[in-house]
Phi, psi and omega in degrees: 000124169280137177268112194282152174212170151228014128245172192232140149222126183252126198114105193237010162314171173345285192288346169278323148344282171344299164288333183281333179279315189295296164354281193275007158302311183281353181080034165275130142310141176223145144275081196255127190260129181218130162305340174240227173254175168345143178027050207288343179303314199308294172336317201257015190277147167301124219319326209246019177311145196203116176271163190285326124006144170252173192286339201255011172268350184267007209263152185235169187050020163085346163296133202293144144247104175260139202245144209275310198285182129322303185233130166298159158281183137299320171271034141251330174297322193279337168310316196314306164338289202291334185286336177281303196292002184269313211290301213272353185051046184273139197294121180229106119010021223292160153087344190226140191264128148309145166269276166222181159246149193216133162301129170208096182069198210279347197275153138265151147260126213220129189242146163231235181249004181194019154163200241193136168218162144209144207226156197261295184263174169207110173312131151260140184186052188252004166064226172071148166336337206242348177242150164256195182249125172260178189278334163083013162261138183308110160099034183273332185286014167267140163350324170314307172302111168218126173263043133260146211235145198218283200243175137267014187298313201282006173236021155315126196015042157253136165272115211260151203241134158229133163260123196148159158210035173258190194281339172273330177297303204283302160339283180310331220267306182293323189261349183275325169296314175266010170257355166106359177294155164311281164228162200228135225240140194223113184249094183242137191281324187300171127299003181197178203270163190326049212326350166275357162305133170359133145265357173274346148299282210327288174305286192322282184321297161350295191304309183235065106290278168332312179267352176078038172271320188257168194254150175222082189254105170299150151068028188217173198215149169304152170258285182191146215248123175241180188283347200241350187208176163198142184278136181230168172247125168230178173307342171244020157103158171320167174194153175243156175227153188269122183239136152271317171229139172253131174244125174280067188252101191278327187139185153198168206237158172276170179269085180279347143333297195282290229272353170250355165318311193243053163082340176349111175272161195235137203272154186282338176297183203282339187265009187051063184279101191320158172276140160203171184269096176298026106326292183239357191035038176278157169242180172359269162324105164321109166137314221247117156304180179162133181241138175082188201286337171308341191285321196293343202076191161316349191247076186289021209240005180250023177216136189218190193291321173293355200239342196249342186321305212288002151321313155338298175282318194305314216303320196303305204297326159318290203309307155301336166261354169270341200268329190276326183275008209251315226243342189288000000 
């Protein structure tokens, strides 16, 4: 049996949240889907995580966050979280993958892993999170390899390799070297560490480079991962290094697979900018939405919680004016 709504939002993330309150602001049904748990990007960020954000830039629905600190934490955005979908009572969906969408008439049909909808809209709103960028080198599938980052407990008198120089690589670096790893290896393409890092980091990182507690090799690139070691290229010719763990923190990519699935168009520029109306944030596709950080493409770095919020409203306030003119 199918379940009718009149928007879908794939994406329980902030801004999808959002949408599920501007929905029931308007006396709209909502459905919010998510493949994982709650917030779920939020969920996988690493434990002692401290956003660039102050609380009261995150905040949705109207519900206050108050924060013990200057910058929330991770585990108080996700209490925060649970408490907007708690406050707004939002249909929330955890846990179920969509499969596929299909056109029917003026509805979509949206099947998923645990049941079956059809909805007048459909919210795209999945950030992400969820593909990293891989290194594309022999002996990245070995168990060593992890491009997700949690704790520094399991790198404990390990040698441990980070790739990367943005603010999640200069994180692992500093805290797994001060958490007790053997040593700790910085394989960076660039010359230098990221000038968009923290600036209360920067000089830290900077700092245990200079004195050689952490190793830095700029202008260098991974090769091949072996179980006991890893191969580097650097300016001055190969080197092998003695290794345990590699943390790859490459980035991450939107899933533009799902976004041409349902028709989406993905712009020919170097960042794949899904196409949308900036305005209504309709896309191509009648109907069919984007929220959040997915509107940038490859370029994740211009849509934050604070900036996307208001997507919520343009998708509703849309929506109420095609549905009265639709109903005059």
């Amino acid at each position: 049996m199918k379940e009718n709504t009149d928007i879908l939002i794939i994406g329980a993330g902030p801004i999808g949240l959002a949408c599920g309150i501007e929905a029931s602001k308007a006396g709209l049904s909502h459905v919010i889907i998510d493949k994982g748990c709650l917030v779920n990007s939020l969920y996988n960020y690493p434990k002692n995580m401290t956003f660039f954000s102050t609380s009261d830039k995150l905040e949705v629905g109207g519900v206050p966050f108050i924060s013990h600190n200057p910058k929330p934490t991770r585990s108080e955005a996700l209490e925060y979280f649970r408490r907007v979908a708690s406050s707004w009572n939002l249909n929330t969906r955890l846990y179920e993958s969509v499969n596929e969408v299909n056109k029917l008439g003026d509805l979509y049909e949206i099947n998923t892993t645990k049941g079956s909808y059809q909805a007048k809209a459909i919210v795209i709103a999945t950030g992400f999170y969820d593909l990293p960028y891989l290194l594309n080198v022999p002996g990245e599938d070995l168990p060593k390899v992890k491009h997700y980052y949690d704790e520094p407990h399991p790198y404990y008198d390990m040698d441990v390799l980070v790739v990367g120089a943005a603010n999640s690589s200069v994180d692992v670096a500093l805290e797994t070297w001060r958490k007790g790893a053997k040593s700790v290896t910085m394989v960076i393409r660039e010359e230098e560490i990221n000038p968009r890092v923290k600036y209360w980091v920067r000089p830290d990182i900077e700092n245990r480079i200079k004195e050689g507690s952490i190793k830095a090799y700029f202008k260098s690139n991974i090769t091949e991962i072996h179980e006991r070691s890893v191969d580097i290229m650097t300016p001055e010719g190969p080197k092998s290094i003695p290794n345990d763990f590699v943390l790859a923190m490459t980035g991450y990519q939107p899933d533009f697979s799902f976004l041409k699935s349902v028709g989406v168009t993905i712009g020919s520029d170097d960042f794949m900018t899904p196409f949308y109306n900036a305005e209504t944030m309709e896309t191509n596709v009648e109907n069919i939405y984007l929220a959040g950080v997915i509107c940038g493409g490859l370029k994740t770095n211009i849509w934050f919680i604070e900036n996307s919020r208001v997507h919520a409203e343009m998708i509703v306030e849309d929506l109420k004016k095609k549905w009265a003119e639709l109903e005059a």
